[in-house]
MIVO-829619 format. One record per residue (C-alpha): x, y, z. Coordinates in pm, whole numbers, padded with zeros to 5 digits, always signed. Example, Ala and Ser with C-alpha at 12.3 -4.5 7.8 and 13.67 -1.06 7.14 Angstrom:
<nodes>
+01230-00450+00780/+01367-00106+00714/
</nodes>
This chain:
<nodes>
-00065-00944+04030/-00320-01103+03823/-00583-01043+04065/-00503-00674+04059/-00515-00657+03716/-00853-00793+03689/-00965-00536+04029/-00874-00262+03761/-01065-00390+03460/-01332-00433+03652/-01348-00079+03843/-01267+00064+03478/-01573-00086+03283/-01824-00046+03580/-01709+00339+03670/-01699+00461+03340/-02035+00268+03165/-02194+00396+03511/-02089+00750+03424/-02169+00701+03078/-02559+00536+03198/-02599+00868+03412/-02556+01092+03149/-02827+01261+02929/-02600+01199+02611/-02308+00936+02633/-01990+01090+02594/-01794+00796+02579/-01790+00428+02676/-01581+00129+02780/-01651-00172+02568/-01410-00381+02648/-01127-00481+02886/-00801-00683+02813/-00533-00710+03089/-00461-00391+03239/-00578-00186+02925/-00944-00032+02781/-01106+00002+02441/-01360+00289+02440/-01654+00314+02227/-01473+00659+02070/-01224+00415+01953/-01439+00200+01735/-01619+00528+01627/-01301+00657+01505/-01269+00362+01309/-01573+00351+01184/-01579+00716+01041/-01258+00583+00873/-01390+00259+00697/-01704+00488+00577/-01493+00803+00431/-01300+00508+00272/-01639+00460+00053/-01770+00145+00218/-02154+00096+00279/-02276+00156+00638/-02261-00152+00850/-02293-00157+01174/-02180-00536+01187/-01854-00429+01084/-01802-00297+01413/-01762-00673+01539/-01497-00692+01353/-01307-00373+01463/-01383-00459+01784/-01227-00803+01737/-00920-00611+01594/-00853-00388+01829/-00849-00696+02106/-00589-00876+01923/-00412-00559+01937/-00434-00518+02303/-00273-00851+02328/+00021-00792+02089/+00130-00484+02245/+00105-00591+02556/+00340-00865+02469/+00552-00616+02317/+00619-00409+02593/+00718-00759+02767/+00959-00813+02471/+01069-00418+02453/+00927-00377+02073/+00822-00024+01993/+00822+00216+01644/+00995+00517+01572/+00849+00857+01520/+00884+00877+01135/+00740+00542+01072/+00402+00645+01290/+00398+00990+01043/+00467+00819+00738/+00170+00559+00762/-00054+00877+00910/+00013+01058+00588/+00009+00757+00404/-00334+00707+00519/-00465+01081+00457/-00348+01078+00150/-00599+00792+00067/-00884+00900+00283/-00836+01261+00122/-00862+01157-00219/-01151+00920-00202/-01320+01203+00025/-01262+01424-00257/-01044+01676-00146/-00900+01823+00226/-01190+02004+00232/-01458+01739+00179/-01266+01525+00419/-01273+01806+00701/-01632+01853+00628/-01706+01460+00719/-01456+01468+01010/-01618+01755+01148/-01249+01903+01224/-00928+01990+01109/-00706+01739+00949/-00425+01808+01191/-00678+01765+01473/-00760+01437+01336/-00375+01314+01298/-00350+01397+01683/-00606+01157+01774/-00539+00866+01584/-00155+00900+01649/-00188+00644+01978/-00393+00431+01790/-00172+00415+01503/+00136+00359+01712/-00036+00105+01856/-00113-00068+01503/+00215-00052+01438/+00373-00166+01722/+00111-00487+01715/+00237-00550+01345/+00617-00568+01438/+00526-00779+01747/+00286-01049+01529/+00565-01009+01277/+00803-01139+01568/+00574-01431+01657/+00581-01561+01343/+00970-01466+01212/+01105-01847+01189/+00791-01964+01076/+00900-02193+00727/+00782-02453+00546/+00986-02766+00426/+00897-03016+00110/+00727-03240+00321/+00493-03004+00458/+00398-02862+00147/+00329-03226-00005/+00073-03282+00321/-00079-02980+00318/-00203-03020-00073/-00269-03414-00004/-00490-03293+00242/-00721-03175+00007/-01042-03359-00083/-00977-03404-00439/-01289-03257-00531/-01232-02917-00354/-00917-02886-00518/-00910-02503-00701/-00922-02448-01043/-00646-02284-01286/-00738-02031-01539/-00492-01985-01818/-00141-01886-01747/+00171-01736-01867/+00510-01586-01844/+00560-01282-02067/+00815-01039-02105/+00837-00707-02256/+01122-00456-02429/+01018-00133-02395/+01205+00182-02485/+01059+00579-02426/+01182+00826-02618/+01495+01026-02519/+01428+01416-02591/+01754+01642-02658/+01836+01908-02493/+01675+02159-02703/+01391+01981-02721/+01346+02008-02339/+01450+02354-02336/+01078+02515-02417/+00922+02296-02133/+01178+02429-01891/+01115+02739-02031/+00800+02732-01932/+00873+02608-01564/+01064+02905-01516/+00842+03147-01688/+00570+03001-01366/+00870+03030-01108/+00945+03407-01230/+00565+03448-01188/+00583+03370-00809/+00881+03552-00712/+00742+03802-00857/+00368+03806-00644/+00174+03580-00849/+00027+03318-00604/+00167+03001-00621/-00161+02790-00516/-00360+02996-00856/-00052+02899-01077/-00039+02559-00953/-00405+02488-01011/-00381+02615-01351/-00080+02503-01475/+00044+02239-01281/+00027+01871-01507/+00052+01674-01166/-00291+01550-01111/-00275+01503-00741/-00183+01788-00646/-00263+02050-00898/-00637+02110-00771/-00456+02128-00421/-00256+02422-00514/+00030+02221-00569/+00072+02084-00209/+00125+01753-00131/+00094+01593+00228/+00398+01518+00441/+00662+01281+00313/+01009+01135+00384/+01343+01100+00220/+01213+00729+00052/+00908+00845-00093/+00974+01094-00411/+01221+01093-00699/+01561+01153-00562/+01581+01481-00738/+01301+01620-00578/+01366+01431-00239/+01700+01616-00277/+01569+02018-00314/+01259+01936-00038/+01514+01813+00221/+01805+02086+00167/+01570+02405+00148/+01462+02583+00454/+01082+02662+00505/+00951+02912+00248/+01227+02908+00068/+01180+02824-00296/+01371+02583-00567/+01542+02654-00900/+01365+02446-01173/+01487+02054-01153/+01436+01745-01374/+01331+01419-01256/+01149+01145-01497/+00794+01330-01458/+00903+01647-01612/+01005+01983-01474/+00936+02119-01163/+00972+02389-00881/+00853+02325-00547/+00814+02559-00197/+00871+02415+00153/+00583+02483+00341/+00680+02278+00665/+00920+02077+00833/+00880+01784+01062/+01164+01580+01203/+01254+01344+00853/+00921+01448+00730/+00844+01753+00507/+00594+01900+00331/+00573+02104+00007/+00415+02226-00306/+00536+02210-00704/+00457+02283-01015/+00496+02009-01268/+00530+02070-01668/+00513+01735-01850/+00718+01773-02190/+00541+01638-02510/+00719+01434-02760/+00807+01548-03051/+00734+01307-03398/+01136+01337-03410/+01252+01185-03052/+00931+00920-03131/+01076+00802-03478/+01459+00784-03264/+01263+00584-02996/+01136+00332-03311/+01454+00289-03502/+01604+00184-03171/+01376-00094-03077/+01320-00222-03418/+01720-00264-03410/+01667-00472-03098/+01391-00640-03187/+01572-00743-03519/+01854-00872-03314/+01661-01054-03019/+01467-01229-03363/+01744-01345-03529/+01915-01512-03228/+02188-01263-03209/+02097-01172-02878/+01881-01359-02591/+01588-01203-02442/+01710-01128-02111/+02055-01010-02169/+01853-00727-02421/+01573-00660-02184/+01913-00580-01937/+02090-00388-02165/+01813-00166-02356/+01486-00174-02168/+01351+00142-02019/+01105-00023-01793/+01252-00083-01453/+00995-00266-01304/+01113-00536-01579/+01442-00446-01679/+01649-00634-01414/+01383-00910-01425/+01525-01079-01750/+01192-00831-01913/+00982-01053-01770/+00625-00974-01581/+00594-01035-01175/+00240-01163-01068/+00152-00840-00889/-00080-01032-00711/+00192-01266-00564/+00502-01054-00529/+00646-01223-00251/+00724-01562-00436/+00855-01357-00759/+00651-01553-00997/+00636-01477-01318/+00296-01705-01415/+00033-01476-01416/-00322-01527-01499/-00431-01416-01791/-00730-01273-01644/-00509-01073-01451/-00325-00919-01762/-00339-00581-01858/-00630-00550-02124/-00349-00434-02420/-00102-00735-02310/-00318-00985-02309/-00514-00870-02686/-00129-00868-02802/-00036-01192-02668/-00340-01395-02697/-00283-01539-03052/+00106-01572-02996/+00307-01892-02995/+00511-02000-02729/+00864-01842-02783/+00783-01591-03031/+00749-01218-03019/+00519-00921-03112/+00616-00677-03338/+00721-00317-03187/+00421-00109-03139/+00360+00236-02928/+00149+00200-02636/+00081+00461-02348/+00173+00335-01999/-00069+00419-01638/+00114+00744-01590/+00055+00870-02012/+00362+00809-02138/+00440+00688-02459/+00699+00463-02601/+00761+00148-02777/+00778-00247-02670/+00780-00564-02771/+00620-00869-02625/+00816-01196-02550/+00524-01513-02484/+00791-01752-02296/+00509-02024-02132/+00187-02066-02166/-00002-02341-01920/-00401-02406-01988/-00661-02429-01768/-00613-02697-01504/-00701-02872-01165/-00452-02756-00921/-00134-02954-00952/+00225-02992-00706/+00413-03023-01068/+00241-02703-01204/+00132-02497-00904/+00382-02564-00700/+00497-02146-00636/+00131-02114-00595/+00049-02429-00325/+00379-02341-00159/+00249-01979-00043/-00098-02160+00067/+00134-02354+00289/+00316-02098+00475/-00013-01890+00509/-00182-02144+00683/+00087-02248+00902/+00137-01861+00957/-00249-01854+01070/-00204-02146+01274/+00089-02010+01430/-00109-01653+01510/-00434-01829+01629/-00218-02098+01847/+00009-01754+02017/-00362-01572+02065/-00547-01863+02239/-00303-01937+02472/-00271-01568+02548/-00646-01516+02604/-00681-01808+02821/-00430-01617+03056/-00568-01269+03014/-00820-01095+03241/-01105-01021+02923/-01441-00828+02985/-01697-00738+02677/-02011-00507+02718/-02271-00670+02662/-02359-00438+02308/-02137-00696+02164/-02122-01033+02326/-02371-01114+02047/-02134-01139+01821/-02019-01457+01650/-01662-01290+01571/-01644-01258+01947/-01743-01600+02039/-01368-01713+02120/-01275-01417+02293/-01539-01474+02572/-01492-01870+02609/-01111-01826+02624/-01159-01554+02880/-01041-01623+03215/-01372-01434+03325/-01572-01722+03113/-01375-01976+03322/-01482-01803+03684/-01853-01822+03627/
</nodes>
C-alpha cells in the first residue's frame, strides 16, 4: 500500500511540474507531496494574496512558512479521516465570513477587496472553502492529539528549575483591579424621539426611499453604514439576541418593525439566507443621554460607592448586584488579563492597562477606591465607575510563589509543543514526502526532508 502511495506522489509531481515546464506561462504547479495528497503552487498563492490584503509587507520568505503549514495540515487530516473527524457546514461559513469580514475592512471596503482579488467575493469564498475545511478539520484533529495533555505540581516545579537562573524573565508591575460601573438608564419617553426617528427611516423605505442611501446617511453603526447597512453572513451566536431573533424569523426581503437591543434602535432587511447563516442590512440610531438620565446614573453609584466605603457592603457582592459591565460583573468587578484568558487571572500588567485605568489607579493604595467619575467606554458610551486597587506586586525576577498562574501556562505550552512536534515526527518518518526543489532551501523545511521516508531511500 505504501509503495502505491508513493507510485502516485511521484507520477503527480513529475506529470504536472512537466506540464507546468512545457508551458509558455505556468498555470499551476505541484510543490509538494505528502502521502496520497498534493499542495499546488495556487495554494500558497492564495495564501499569500491573503497575508498581503491583511496589510503585511511583501515577503516572499513567508512562503516557507505557509508551505510548512500547509504540510502539517496534510498530515492532520489525513489522520483525521483515519480517526473519522470532520466539521460541519456552518462552522466552515462562519470562519469564511469571519475572515472576510477582516480582510474587507483592512482592504477598505468590498470593493477595494474585489479590486485586489481580481474577482468577486463569492468567487473567492468558493475557492478557499476546501482549504478552509481543511484548516478546520486539522485544528479539531491537533486539538485531539493533545486533549489529555495536563500538567501536575511536579512538572511545573521542573520545568521553571530548569531555567538558567540568569535567563529567567522579568516582571513589570502588576495588579488586580476592579471596577463598578453603572450607564445610565433612559425612560421611556426619553427613548421615544430616537425610535421616532428609526421609524421615520423605516416609513422612508416602505415608502421607495432606498435603503442602502438611508443607511449610509443615517445609519450610527460604523461598520456597516458606508456599506449600505449590510453586514456579511452570520449565525444565530453572533448578534444581540434581539436582532438574532428578527434576522432568523423573517423571510428574504421581508423587512422588520423597529427593535431595541443595547446599541440603540434598529430595522434591518433580509437580503439572503443560507442554511443557519443569514445575511442582512439595518439601520442603527444611537440615543444620546440626556443631563437628566446622567445625574440618575451619578446619584446611583455615589450611593454604592458610599456603601462599598463604609464597609456596609463588600466589593464583590456590589459589583454582583449593581454593575452594568458584564464583562466584570459576575467576576467579583474584577479585570481578566485579556492577554491570558484561559487561566482567568486577574494580575495584569500595568503596561497592559487601559491608558484611563492605569492614570486612575497609579497613585492608589492597596485596598482603596477611586472616586466615581464618567468615562466613555470602546464602543462611546458613557457612564460612571469606580476603581477598586485590590493587589499590587512590583517589578520582579520571575518567581513559583508570585508567578505561579503565569509559569503554570509556560508549562502546559511546552509540553503541548512537545506533544505536537513528538505526534508530527513520528508521522513524517512514516509518510511518503516530496518538496520541489523552489523550496528545499528552506531552513523551516529542513525537518520535513530528513524525516522523509524519501530522505531515508537515497
Amino acid at each position: 500500500m505504501k509503495k502505491y502511495i508513493v507510485l502516485i506522489g511521484i507520477i503527480f509531481l513529475g506529470l504536472a511540474n512537466s506540464y507546468a515546464q512545457n508551458q509558455d506561462k505556468v498555470v499551476d504547479k505541484v510543490v509538494a507531496v505528502v502521502g496520497d495528497n498534493i499542495i499546488l503552487k495556487s495554494e500558497i498563492d492564495q495564501q499569500y494574496a491573503q497575508y498581503l490584503v491583511q496589510g503585511n509587507k511583501a515577503d516572499e520568505e513567508i512562503k516557507c512558512s505557509f508551505l510548512q503549514n500547509m504540510l502539517s495540515q496534510k498530515l492532520l487530516t489525513q489522520q483525521a479521516v483515519l480517526d473519522s473527524i470532520s466539521v460541519e457546514d456552518d462552522d466552515v461559513d462562519g470562519e469564511i465570513e469571519r475572515r472576510m469580514r477582516v480582510m474587507t475592512s483592512r482592504a477598505g471596503g468590498q470593493e477595494k477587496l474585489e479590486g485586489f482579488l481580481g474577482r468577486s467575493l463569492i468567487q473567492y469564498k468558493d475557492e478557499i472553502r476546501p482549504e478552509i475545511r481543511e484548516q478546520l478539520v486539522a485544528q479539531k484533529m491537533q486539538a485531539k492529539i493533545t486533549e489529555k495533555v495536563e500538567v501536575t505540581p511536579l512538572e511545573v516545579k521542573r520545568f521553571f528549575e530548569a531555567f538558567p537562573k540568569d535567563s529567567l524573565p522579568q516582571f513589570n508591575t502588576e495588579v488586580e483591579v476592579g471596577e463598578i460601573v453603572v450607564y445610565p438608564d433612559l425612560t421611556k419617553k426619553e427613548k421615544e424621539i430616537f425610535k421616532d426617528k428609526a421609524e421615520a427611516l423605516r416609513l422612508r423605505i416602505k415608502g421607495g426611499d432606498s435603503f442602502a442611501t438611508l443607511a449610509r446617511l443615517y445609519s450610527q453603526d460604523p461598520g456597516s453604514a458606508r456599506e449600505g447597512g449590510e453586514l456579511p453572513f452570520f449565525d444565530r451566536q453572533t448578534m444581540a439576541k434581539e436582532f438574532t431573533s428578527w434576522a432568523f424569523k423573517l423571510k428574504e426581503k421581508e423587512m422588520s418593525p423597529v427593535f431595541e437591543t443595547e446599541f440603540g434602535f434598529h430595522f434591518l432587511e433580509v437580503l439572503e439566507r443560507r442554511g443557519e447563516q443569514v445575511r442582512v442590512r439595518h439601520i442603527l440610531v444611537i440615543p444620546e443621554t440626556p443631563a437628566a438620565a446622567l445625574e440618575r446614573a451619578r446619584v446611583e453609584i455615589d450611593s454604592t460607592y458610599q456603601k462599598v466605603k463604609a464597609g456596609k457592603l463588600d466589593f464583590s457582592t456590589a459589583a454582583s448586584l449593581f454593575s452594568d459591565e458584564k464583562e466584570t460583573k459576575f467576576n467579583g468587578g474584577m479585570m481578566l488579563n485579556a492577554e491570558n484568558v484561559q487561566s482567568r487571572t486577574t494580575f495584569i500588567p500595568t503596561d497592559r492597562l487601559d491608558p484611563k485605568v492605569f492614570l486612575t489607579i497609579d497613585t492608589m493604595k492597596v485596598g482603596t477606591y477611586s472616586t466615581p467619575a464618567m468615562f466613555t467606554d470602546a464602543r462611546g458610551k458613557s457612564g460612571y465607575r469606580f476603581m477598586y486597587l485590590k493587589s499590587k506586586i512590583p517589578p520582579h525576577t520571575a518567581n513559583l510563589d508570585q508567578d505561579l498562574p503565569k509559569i503554570k501556562d509556560a508549562a502546559y505550552e511546552d509540553k503541548i509543543n512537545k506533544t505536537v512536534s513528538k505526534w508530527f515526527e513520528k508521522r513524517r518518518k512514516s509518510t511518503y514526502i516530496k518538496i520541489d526543489e523552489d523550496y528545499t532551501g528552506c531552513d523551516l523545511l529542513k525537518e520535513w526532508i530528513a524525516d522523509s521516508p524519501t530522505a531515508a531511500a537515497k
